[in-house]
C-alpha positions in Angstrom: 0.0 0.0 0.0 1.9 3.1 -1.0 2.0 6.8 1.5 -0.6 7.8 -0.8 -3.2 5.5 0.1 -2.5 5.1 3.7 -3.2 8.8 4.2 -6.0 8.8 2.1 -7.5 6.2 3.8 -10.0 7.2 7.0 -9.8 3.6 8.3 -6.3 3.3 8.2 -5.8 6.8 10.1 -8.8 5.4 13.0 -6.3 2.4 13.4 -3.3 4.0 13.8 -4.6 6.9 16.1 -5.6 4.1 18.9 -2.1 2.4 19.3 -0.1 6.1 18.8 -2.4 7.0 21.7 -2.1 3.9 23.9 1.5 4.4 23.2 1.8 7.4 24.5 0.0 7.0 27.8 2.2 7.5 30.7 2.7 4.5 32.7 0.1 4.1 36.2 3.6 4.9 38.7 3.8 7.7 36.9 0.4 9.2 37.0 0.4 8.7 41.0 3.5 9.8 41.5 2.6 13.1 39.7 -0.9 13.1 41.9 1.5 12.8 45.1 3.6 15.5 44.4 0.3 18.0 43.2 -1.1 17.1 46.6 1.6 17.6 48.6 2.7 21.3 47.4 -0.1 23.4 49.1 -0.1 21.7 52.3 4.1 22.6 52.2 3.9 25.7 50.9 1.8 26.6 54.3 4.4 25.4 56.4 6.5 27.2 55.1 4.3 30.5 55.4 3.8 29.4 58.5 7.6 29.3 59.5 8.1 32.8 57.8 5.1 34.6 59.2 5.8 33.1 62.9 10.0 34.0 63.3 9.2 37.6 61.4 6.2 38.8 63.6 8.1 37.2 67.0 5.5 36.3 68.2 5.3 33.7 71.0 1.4 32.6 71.3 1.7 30.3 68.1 4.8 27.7 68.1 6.4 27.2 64.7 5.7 24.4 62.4 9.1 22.2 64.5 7.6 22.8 67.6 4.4 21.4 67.0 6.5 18.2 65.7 8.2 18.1 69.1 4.6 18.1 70.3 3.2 15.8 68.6 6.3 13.4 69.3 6.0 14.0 72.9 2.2 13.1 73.0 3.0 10.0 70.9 6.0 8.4 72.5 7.2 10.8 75.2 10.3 11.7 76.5 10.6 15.2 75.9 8.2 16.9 78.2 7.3 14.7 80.4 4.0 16.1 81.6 0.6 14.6 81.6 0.2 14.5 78.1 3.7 12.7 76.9 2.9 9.4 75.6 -1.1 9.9 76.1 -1.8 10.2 72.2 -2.8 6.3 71.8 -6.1 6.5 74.6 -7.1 9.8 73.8 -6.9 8.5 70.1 -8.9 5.4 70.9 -11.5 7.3 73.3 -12.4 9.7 69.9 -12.6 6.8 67.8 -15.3 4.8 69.9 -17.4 7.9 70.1 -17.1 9.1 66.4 -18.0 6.0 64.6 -20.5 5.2 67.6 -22.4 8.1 66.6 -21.3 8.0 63.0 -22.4 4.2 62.4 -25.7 4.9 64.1 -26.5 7.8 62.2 -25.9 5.4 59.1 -28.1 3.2 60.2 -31.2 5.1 60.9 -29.9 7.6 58.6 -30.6 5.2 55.0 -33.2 3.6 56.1 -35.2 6.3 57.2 -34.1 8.0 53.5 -35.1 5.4 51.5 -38.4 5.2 52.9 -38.8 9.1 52.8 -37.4 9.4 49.5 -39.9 6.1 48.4 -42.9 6.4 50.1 -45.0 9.9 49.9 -46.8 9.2 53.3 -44.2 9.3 55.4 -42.4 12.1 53.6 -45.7 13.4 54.3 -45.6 12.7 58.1 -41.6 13.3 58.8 -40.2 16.1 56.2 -41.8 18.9 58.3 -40.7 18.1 61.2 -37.2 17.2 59.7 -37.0 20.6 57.8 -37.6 22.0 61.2 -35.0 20.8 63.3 -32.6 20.3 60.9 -31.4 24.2 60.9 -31.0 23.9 64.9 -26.8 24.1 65.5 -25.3 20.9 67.1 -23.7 23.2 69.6 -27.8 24.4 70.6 -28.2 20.7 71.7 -25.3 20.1 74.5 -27.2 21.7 77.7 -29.9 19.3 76.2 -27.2 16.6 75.7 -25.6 16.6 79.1 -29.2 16.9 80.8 -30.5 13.4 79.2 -27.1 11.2 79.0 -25.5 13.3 81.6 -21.7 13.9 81.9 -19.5 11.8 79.6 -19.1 9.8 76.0 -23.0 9.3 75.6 -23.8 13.2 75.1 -20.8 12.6 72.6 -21.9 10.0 70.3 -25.1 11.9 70.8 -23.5 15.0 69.3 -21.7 13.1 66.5 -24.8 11.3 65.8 -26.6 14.4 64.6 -23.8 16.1 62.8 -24.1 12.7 60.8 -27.4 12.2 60.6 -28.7 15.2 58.3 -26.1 14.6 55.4 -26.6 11.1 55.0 -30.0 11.7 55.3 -30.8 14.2 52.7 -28.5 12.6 50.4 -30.3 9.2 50.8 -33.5 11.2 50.3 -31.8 12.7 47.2 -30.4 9.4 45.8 -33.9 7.6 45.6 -36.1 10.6 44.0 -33.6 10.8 41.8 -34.1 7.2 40.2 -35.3 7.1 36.8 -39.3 6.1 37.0 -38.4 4.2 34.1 -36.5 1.7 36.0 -39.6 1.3 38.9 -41.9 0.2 35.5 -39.0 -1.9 33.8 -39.2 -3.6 37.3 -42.9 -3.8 38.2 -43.0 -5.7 34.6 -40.8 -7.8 35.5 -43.0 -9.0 38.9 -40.5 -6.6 41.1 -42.5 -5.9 44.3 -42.3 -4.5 47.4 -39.1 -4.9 49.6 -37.7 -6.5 46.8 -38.2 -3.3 44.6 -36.3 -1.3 47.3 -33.3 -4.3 47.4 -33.3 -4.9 43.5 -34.1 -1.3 42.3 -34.0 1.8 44.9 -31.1 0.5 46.8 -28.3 0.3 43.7 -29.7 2.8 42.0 -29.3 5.6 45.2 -25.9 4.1 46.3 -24.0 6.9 44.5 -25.4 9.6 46.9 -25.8 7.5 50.0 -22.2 7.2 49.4 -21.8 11.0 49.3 -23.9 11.6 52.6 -21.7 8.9 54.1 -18.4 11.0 53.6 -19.6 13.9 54.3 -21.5 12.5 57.4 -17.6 10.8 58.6 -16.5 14.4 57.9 -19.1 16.1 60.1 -18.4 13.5 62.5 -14.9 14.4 63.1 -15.8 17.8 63.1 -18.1 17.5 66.0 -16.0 15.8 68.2 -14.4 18.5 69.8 -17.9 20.0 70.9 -18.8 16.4 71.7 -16.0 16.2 74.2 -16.9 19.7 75.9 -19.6 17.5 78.0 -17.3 16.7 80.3 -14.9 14.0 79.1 -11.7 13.5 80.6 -10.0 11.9 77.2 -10.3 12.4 73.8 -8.8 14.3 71.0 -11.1 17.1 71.5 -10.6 16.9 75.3 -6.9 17.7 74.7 -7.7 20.8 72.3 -9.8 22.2 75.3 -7.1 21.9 78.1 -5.1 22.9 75.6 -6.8 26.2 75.0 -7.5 26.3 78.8 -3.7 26.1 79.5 -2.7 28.5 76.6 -0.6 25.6 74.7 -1.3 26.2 71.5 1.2 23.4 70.3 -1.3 21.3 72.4 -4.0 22.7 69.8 -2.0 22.4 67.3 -1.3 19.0 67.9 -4.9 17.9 68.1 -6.3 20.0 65.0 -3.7 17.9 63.1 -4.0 14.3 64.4 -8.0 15.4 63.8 -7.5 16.6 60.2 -5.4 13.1 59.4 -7.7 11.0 60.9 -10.5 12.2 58.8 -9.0 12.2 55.8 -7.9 8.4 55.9 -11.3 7.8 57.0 -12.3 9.8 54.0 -9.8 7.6 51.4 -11.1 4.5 52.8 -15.2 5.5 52.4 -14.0 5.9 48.9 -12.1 3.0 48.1 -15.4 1.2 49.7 -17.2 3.6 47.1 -15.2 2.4 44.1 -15.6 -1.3 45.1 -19.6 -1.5 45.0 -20.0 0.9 42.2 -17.4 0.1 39.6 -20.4 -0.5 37.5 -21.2 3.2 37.9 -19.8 5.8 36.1 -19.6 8.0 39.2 -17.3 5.0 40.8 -14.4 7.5 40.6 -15.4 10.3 42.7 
């Protein structure tokens, strides 16, 4: 076949513009490795503001970006300062784990279930949306007094706490991801002899997983959030614990410290909500979210 021909020739161009392309595709290390690096410039860049803006204003009430790492070694393993908080990090970590998924995981599970039957059913959106829509705008922080007078002092006005952080964004997003099915698919399935609970398990259920899967992370996220007003009821350990007698003692690295091991904790709770997320809807074209 001469040049001629070849170039002349649509099919031949559609065949070689696959394998030109597929040959030019960077390899996978190479993609994450670039994602790594774009991730980690902004979060260096403000430590490095950080160190700048703290040794040219002089000022002592915040502790540069070293000595919150000699903080946060000293609450992990100790030895430095010696003081009530050296080496505490693992059961202050542990306390804020029980109560965050406690109240995260039972916000999950009254939070879908109550969604799909709001989002499904018009008589109980019927009976529960007002009164929903009406306490939803209350602030968390409006329910501690309330908190501490029905569990009391401790980790059960906590979970409490974190529980309705949690609840309203899985919720709505539940609600959300079942009004949102196509009606198509509720005929394609009645057709087919689809009834019922099994309409909600066959139908409903994969077809609002997406968005559940949206108000889940960003239910963890509120979760996190809230445990530092959870832990104002009282608790004597916790991560949030620690950033209050930290701002009670004026140790800011102490703050620091927490804010940080708080921020890290959500996102790998984050990363593995998604990586859940990919699993159950690689047939979804929102898998990669």
């Amino acid at each position: 076949m001469s040049v001629e021909t070849t170039i002349a020739d649509p099919a031949s161009r559609t065949a070689i513009a696959p394998a030109t392309a597929v040959a030019k595709a960077p390899p996978a290390w190479s993609r994450r490795l670039r994602s790594v690096v774009l991730a980690i410039i902004v979060p260096v860049a403000l430590l490095v503001i950080w160190h700048v803006m703290v040794r040219w204003t002089g000022t002592r009430l915040i502790p540069t970006p070293s000595g919150v790492a000699t903080m946060m070694w000293d609450f992990a393993f100790g030895g430095i300062y010696d003081d009530a908080y050296s080496k505490s990090l693992p059961i202050h970590f542990w306390k804020s784990v029980q109560r965050v998924y406690g109240g995260f995981f039972l916000a999950a599970i009254v939070g879908i279930p109550l969604g799909l039957m709001i989002g499904r059913i018009p008589l109980i959106r019927a009976m529960l949306d007002p009164t929903l829509s009406l306490l939803r705008p209350i602030p968390v922080t409006a329910w501690l007094p309330l908190s501490m007078i029905f569990f009391g002092l401790g980790p059960k006005s906590a979970i409490f706490l974190v529980f309705l952080g949690a609840f309203y964004p899985i919720l709505l997003n539940t609600i959300f991801g079942v009004k949102s099915v196509d009606p198509r698919l509720f005929e394609a399935a009645e057709m087919l002899g689809c009834r019922g609970s099994q309409l909600f398990r066959s139908v409903v259920l994969p077809a609002a997983l997406p968005s559940i899967f949206n108000g889940l992370r960003l239910g963890a996220s509120f979760a996190w959030i809230l445990i530092v007003v959870g832990e104002m009821t009282g608790v004597p350990e916790g991560l949030g614990a620690v950033i209050m007698d930290g701002r009670t003692l004026s140790r800011t690295d102490l703050v620091i410290t927490g804010m940080i091991i708080i921020g890290v904790t959500g996102f790998a709770s984050d990363r593995i909500l998604l990586l859940i997320n990919n699993y159950f809807l690689r047939w979804s074209p929102q898998h990669h979210a």
